[in-house]
C-alpha positions as CSV (number, residue, x, y, z in Angstrom):
1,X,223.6,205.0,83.5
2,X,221.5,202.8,81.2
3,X,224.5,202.0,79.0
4,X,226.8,200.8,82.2
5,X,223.2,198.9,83.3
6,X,223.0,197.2,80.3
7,X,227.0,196.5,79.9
8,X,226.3,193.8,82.4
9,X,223.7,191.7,80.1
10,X,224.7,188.7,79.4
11,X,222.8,186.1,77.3
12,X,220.1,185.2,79.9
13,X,218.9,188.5,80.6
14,X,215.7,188.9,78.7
15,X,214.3,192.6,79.6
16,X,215.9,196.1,79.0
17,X,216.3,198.7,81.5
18,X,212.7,200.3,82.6
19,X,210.5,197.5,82.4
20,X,208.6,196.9,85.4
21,X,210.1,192.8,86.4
22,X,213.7,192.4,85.1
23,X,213.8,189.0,83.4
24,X,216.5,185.9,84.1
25,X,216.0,183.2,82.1
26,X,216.8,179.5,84.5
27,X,217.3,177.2,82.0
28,X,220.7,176.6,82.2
29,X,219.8,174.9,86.1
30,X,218.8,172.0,84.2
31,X,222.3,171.3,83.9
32,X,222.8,171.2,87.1
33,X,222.3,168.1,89.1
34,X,220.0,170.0,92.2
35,X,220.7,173.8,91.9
36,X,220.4,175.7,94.9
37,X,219.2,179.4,94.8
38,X,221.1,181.5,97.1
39,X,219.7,185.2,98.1
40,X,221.3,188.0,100.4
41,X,220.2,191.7,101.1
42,X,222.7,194.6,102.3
43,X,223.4,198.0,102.2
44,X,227.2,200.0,103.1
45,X,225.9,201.7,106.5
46,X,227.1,204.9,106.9
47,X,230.0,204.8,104.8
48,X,227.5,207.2,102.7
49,X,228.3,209.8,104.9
50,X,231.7,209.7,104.0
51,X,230.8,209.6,100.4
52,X,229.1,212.5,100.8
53,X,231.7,214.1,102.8
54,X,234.0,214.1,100.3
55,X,231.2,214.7,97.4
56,X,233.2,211.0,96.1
57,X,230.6,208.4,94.7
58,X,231.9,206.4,92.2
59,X,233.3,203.8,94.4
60,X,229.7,203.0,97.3
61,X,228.2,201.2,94.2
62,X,231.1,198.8,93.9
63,X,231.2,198.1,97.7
64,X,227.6,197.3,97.6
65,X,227.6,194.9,95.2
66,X,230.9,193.3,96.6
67,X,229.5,193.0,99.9
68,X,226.7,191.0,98.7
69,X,228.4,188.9,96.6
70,X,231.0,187.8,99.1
71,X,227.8,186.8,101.1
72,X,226.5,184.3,98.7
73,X,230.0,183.1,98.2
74,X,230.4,182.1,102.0
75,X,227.7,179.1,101.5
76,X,229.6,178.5,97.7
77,X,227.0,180.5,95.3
78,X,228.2,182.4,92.3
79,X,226.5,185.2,91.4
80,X,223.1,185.4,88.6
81,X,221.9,188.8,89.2
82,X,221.4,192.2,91.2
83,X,219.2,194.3,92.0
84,X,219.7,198.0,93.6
85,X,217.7,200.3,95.6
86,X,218.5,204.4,95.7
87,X,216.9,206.7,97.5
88,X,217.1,210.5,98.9
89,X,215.6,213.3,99.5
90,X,216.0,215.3,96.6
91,X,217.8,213.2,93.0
92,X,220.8,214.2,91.9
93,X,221.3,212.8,88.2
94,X,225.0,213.2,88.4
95,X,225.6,211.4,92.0
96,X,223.0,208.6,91.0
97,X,224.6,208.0,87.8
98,X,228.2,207.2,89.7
99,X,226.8,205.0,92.3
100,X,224.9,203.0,89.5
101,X,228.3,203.4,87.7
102,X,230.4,201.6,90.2
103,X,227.3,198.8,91.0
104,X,227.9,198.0,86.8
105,X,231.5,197.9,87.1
106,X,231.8,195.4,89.5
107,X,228.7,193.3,88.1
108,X,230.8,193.0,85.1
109,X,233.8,191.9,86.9
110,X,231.8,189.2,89.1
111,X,229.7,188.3,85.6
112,X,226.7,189.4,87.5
113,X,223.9,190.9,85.5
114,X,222.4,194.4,86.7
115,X,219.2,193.5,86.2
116,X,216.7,196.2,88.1
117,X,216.3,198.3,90.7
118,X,214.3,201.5,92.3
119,X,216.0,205.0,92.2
120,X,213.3,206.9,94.6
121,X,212.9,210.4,95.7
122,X,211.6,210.9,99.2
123,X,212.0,214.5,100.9
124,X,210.9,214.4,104.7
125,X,211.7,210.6,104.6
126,X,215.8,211.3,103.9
127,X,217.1,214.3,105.3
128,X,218.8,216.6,102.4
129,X,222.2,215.8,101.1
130,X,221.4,211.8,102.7
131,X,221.8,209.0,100.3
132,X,220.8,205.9,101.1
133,X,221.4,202.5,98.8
134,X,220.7,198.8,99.1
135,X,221.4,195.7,97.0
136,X,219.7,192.1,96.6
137,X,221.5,189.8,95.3
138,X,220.6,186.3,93.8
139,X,223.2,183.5,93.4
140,X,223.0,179.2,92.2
141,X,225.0,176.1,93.6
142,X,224.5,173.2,93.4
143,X,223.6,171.4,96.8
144,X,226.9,169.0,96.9
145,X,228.8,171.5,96.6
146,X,227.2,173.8,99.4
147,X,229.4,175.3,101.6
148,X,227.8,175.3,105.2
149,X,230.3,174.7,107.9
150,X,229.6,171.0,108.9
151,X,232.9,169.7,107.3
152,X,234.9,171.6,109.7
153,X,236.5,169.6,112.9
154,X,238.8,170.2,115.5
155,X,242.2,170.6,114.2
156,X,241.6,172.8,110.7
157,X,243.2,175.6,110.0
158,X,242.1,179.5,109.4
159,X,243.6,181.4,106.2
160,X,242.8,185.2,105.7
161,X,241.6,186.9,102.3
162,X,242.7,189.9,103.3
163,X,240.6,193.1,103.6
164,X,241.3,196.4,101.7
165,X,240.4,198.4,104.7
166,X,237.3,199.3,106.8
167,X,235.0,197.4,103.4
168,X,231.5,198.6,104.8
169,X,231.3,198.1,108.7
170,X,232.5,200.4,111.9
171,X,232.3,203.8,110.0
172,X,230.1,205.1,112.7
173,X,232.9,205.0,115.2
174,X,235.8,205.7,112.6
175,X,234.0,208.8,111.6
176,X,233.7,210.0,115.1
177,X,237.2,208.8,116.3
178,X,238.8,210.9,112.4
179,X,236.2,214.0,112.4
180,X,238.3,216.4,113.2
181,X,241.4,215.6,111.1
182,X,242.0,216.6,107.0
183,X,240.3,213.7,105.1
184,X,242.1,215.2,101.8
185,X,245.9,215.6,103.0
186,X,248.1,212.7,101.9
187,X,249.7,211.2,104.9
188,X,252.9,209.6,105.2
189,X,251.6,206.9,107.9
190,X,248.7,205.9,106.1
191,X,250.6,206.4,102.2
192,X,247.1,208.2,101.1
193,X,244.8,210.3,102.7
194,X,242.2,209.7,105.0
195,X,239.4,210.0,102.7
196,X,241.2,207.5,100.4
197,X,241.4,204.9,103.5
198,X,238.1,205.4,104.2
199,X,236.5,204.9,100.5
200,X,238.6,202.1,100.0
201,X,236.5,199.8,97.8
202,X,234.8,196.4,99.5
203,X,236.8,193.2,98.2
204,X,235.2,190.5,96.6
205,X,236.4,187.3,96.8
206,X,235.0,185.6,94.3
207,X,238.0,185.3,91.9
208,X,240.4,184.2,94.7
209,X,237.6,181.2,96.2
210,X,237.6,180.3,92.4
211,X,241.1,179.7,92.4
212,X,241.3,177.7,95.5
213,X,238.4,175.8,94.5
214,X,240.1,175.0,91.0
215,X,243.2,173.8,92.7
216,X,241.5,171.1,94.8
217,X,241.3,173.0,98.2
218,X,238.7,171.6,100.4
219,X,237.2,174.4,101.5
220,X,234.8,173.6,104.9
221,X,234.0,176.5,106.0
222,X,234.2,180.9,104.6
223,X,233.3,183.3,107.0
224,X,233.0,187.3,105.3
225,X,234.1,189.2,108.2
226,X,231.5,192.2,108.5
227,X,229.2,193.7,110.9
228,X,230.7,192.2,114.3
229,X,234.2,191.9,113.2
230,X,235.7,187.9,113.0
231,X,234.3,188.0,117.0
232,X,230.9,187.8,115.7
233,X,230.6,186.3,112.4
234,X,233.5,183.4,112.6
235,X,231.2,181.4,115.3
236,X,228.6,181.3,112.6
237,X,229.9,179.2,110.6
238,X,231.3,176.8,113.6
239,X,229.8,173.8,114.5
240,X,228.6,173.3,118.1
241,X,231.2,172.5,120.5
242,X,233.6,173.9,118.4
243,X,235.8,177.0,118.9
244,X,238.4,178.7,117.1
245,X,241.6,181.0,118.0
246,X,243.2,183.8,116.3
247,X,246.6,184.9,116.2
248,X,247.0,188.4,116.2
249,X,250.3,189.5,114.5
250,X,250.0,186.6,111.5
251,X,249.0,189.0,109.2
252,X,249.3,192.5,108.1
253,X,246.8,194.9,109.7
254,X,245.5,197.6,107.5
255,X,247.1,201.5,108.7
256,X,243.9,202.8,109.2
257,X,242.9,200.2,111.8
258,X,246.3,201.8,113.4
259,X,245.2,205.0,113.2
260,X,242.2,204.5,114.5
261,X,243.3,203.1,117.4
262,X,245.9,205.1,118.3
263,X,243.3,208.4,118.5
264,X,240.5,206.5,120.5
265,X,240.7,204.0,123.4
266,X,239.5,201.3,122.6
267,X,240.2,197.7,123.5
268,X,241.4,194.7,121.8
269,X,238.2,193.3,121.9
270,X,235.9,195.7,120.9
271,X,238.6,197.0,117.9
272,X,237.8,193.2,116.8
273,X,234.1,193.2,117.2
274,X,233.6,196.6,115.4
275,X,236.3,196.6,112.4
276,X,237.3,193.6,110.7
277,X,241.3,194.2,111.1
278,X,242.4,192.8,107.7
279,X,240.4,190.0,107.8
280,X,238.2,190.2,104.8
281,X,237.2,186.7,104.3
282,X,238.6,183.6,106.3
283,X,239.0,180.5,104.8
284,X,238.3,177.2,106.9
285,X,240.7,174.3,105.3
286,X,242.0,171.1,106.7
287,X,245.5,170.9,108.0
288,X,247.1,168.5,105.4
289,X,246.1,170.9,102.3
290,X,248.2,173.6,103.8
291,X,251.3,173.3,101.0
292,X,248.4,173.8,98.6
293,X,248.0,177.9,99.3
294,X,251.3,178.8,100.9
295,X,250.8,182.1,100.1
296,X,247.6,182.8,102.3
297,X,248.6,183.6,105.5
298,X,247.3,181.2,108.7
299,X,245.7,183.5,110.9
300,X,244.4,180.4,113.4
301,X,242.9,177.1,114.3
302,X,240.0,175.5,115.1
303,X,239.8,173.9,118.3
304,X,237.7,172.3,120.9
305,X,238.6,173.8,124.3
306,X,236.1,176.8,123.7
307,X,233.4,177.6,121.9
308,X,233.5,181.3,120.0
309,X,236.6,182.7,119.1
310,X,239.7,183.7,121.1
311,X,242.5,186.2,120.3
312,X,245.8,185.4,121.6
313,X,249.3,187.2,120.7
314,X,250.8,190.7,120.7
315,X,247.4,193.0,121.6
């Protein structure tokens, strides 16, 4: 664990793993004209129960340090460093190690250092065979280029990053709508198993928002569609008096979702509200830099007849 910890130093880290403060050197904001820090907690919800369920562990770590990043991202921030916090009832040196393990790996993708953290032990707090795990993430822009959502007007368009699957929301209700089936067995609707669908890792979207921004797309608005599907989380960003519609059928809905729904009754709506559908990230642009991404697909609009969002199309 220490060696993957330590495989995401880069040159402004300025402690070793097990000191007491992990240490960032901030020099480099002098170079920029008025940095910005930018700081978000979160943790993967129950998805840890399915981790457990299928004794699998390598891959929470990455979705927790995705998730936070794709957070910062939504106001323009790029990632500085991390911090993670472990905890059940009783250690496990092996299953520790593998979540830590995927939290490096992705920190070294997103050139995020790994910088502390708290692995604790705390029987009668966790019940046994519980994990629980949490991430703090701390991120720089600089103000002009802050991303808040004022820029947008009537009339922009809605592009979808998509999502590799549930990412870290809704797993209480997918784990009571698929408890009863083989989480192992490869299936030929889903073209993996259940438990494969499930423990799909979190996206970032760092690399792809660095691509737009580097071929001039004026990006007004990013909304990371989580915890209260795009029905929640896409007015956040909106400014007031300003509502926006979704498609359904513009874009390829991930087979799970399907699945899902097919077992459970649940409505349009609330399928929209709990999962996020195969919207992982949606990207608010103006109309006339459409030719510039034309292979995002346009999921919606922005518009001025409502406020929140609608969904219109095939249900």
């Amino acid at each position: 664990m220490k060696a993957a910890v330590q495989s995401t130093y880069g040159p402004h880290v300025l402690s070793d793993v097990g000191t007491f403060g992990g240490l960032f050197a901030g020099s480099f904001l002098k170079t920029m004209d008025k940095p910005v820090l930018v700081a978000s907690m979160d943790g993967v919800g129950t998805k840890t129960k399915v981790a457990a369920r299928l004794n699998r562990w390598d891959t929470i770590g990455q979705d927790l340090v995705n998730h936070c990043i794709n957070d910062i991202l939504v106001q323009g921030a790029e990632p500085l460093f991390f911090l993670d916090y472990v905890a059940s009832s009783q250690l496990d040196p092996a299953q520790i190690a593998a979540i830590v393990g995927g939290m490096a790996l992705a920190c070294r993708a997103a050139g995020c250092a790994l910088l502390g953290g708290e692995t604790a032990e705390m029987p009668g707090v966790y019940e046994p065979n519980e994990v629980d795990v949490v991430g703090t993430i701390i991120g720089v822009v600089d103000q002009d280029h802050l991303i808040d959502g004022r820029q947008i007007q009537a009339g922009d368009i809605i592009l979808n990053l998509p999502s590799t699957g549930l990412h870290t929301n809704g797993f209480s209700l997918a784990r009571r709508v698929l408890a009863d089936l083989d989480w192992t067995a490869w299936r030929e609707d889903l073209g993996y198993s259940i438990g494969d669908a499930l423990l799909a890792v979190h996206e970032s979207y760092l690399t792809p928002i660095r691509q737009l921004r580097a071929v001039g797309v004026e990006i007004r608005g990013l909304a990371h569609i989580t915890g209260g599907g795009v029905i929640d989380n896409l007015p956040r960003i909106l400014p007031e008096g300003l509502g926006a519609t979704i498609q359904l059928g513009t874009w390829s809905i991930p087979p799970i979702f399907t699945l899902i729904q097919g077992l459970a009754d649940i409505a349009t709506h609330e399928l929209y509200r709990v999962f996020n559908m195969g919207l992982g990230m949606l990207v608010i642009i103006p109309p006339h830099q459409r030719s510039l991404v034309p292979h995002l697909n346009q999921v919606g609009a922005i518009v001025t007849a409502h406020s929140g969002v609608q969904l219109e199309g095939p249900k």
